[in-house]
C-alpha positions as a printed NumPy array, in Angstrom:
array([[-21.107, -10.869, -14.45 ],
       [-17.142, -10.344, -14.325],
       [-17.799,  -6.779, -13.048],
       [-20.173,  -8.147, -10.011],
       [-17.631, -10.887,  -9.145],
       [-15.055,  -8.245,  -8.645],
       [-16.817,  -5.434,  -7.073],
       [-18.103,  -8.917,  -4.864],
       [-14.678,  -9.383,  -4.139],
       [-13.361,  -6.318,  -3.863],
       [-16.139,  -5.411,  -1.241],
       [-15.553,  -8.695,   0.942],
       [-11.98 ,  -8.092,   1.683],
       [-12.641,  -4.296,   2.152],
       [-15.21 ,  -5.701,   4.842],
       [-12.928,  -8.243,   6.098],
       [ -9.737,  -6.627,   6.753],
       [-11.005,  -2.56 ,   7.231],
       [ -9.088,  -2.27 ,  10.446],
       [ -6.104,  -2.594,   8.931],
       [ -7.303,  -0.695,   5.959],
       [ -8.562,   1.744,   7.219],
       [ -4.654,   1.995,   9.455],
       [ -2.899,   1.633,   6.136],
       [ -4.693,   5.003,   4.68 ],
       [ -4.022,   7.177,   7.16 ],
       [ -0.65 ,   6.258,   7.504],
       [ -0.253,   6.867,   4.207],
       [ -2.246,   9.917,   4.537],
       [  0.272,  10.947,   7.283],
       [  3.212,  10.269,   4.932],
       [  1.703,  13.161,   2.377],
       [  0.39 ,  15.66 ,   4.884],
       [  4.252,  15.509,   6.247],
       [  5.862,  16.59 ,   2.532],
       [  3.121,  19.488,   2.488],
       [  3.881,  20.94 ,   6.374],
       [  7.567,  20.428,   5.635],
       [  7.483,  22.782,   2.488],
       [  5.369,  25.319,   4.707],
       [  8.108,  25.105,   7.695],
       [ 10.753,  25.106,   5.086],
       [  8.71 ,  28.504,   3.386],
       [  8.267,  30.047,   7.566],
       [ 11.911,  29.357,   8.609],
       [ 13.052,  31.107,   5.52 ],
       [ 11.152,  34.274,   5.936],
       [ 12.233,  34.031,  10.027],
       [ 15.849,  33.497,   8.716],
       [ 16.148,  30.652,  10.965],
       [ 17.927,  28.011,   9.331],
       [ 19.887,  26.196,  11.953],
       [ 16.34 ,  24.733,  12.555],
       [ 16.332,  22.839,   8.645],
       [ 18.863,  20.819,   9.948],
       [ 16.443,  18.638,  12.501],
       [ 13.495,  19.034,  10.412],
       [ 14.881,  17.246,   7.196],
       [ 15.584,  13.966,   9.252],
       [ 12.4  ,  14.659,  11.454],
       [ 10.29 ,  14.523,   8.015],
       [ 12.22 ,  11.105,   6.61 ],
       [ 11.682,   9.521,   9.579],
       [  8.15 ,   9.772,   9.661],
       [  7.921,   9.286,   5.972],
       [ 10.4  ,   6.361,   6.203],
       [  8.404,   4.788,   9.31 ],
       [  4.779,   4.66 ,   8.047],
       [  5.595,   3.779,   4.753],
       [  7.281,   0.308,   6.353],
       [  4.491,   0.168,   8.912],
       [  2.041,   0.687,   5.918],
       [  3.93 ,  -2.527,   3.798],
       [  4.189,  -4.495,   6.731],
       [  0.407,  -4.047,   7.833],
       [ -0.418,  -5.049,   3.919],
       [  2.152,  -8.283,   4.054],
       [  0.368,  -9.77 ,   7.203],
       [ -3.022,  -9.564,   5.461],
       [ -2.387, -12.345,   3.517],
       [ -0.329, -14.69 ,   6.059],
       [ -2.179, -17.584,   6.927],
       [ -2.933, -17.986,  10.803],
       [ -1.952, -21.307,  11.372],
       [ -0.982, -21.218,  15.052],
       [ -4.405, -19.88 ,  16.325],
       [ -6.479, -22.875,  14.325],
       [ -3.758, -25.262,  16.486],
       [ -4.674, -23.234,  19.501],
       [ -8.445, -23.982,  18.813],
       [ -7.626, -27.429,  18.11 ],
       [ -5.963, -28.184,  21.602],
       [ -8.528, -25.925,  23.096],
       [-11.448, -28.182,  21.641],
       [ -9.147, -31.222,  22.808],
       [ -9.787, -30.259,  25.889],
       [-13.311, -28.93 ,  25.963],
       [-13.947, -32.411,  25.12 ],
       [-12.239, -33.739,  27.722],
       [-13.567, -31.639,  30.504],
       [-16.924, -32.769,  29.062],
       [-16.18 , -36.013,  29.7  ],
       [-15.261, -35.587,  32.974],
       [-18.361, -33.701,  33.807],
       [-20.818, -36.502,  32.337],
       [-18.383, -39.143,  34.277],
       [-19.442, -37.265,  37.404],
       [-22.766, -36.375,  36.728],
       [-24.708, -39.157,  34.814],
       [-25.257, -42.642,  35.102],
       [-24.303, -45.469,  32.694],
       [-27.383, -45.048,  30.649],
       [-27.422, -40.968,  30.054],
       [-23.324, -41.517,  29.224],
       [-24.317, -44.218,  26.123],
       [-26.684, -41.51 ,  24.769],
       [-24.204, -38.792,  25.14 ],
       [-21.527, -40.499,  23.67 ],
       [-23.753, -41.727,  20.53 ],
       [-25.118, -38.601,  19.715],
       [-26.866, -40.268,  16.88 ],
       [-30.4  , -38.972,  17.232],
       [-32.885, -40.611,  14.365],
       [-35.527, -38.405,  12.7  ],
       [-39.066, -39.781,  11.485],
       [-37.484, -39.946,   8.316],
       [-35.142, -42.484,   9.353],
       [-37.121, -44.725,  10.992],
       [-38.822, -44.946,   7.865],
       [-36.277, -45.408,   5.515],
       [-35.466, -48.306,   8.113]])
């Protein structure tokens, strides 16, 4: 039961966040392939007996390992922040859905059809006869 809760789990946030996942690995995957062409340019400059080169390519290679190792980290961190400033966005947004509603029955309906809108409490045959 454990094991189905955490493959459950496991799955769901693989679902949920595999964008950024998925952005994560091949960063990552970018960060290894760069060690591996580096010791093959290090291996072709050698046999050229061009070494003045080794001196741009050592930075080049920390660089890029450097920069999507913190854009890997930094990808992972804001997974788990909590997006409070969009639910306030929706909040004001529904604010004001509401109110432009309002203003469209105010226009629109008469006295009668506003009541009903504004009520919204709708009784089912089972209420009546629990009444």
């Amino acid at each position: 039961m454990f094991k189905q809760f955490k493959s459950a789990f496991i799955w769901y946030h693989l679902y949920k966040f595999r964008k950024t996942f998925i952005l994560v690995i091949l960063l990552l995957s970018i960060v290894f392939f760069s060690s591996f062409i580096y010791s093959d340019l290090v291996q072709y400059l050698n046999l050229r007996n061009k070494l003045e080169y080794l001196d741009y390519l050592l930075p080049i290679k920390w660089f890029i390992i450097f920069f999507n190792i913190i854009l890997s980290s930094y990808l992972i961190i804001n997974i788990f922040k909590k997006e409070k400033p969009n639910e306030e966005k929706n909040k004001k947004s529904k604010k004001e859905d509401e109110q432009d509603t309002k203003k469209i029955i105010k226009n629109e309906f008469s006295k009668r059809e506003e009541e009903f809108l504004y009520k919204k409490t709708l009784k089912t045959k089972a209420d009546f006869l629990t009444e």
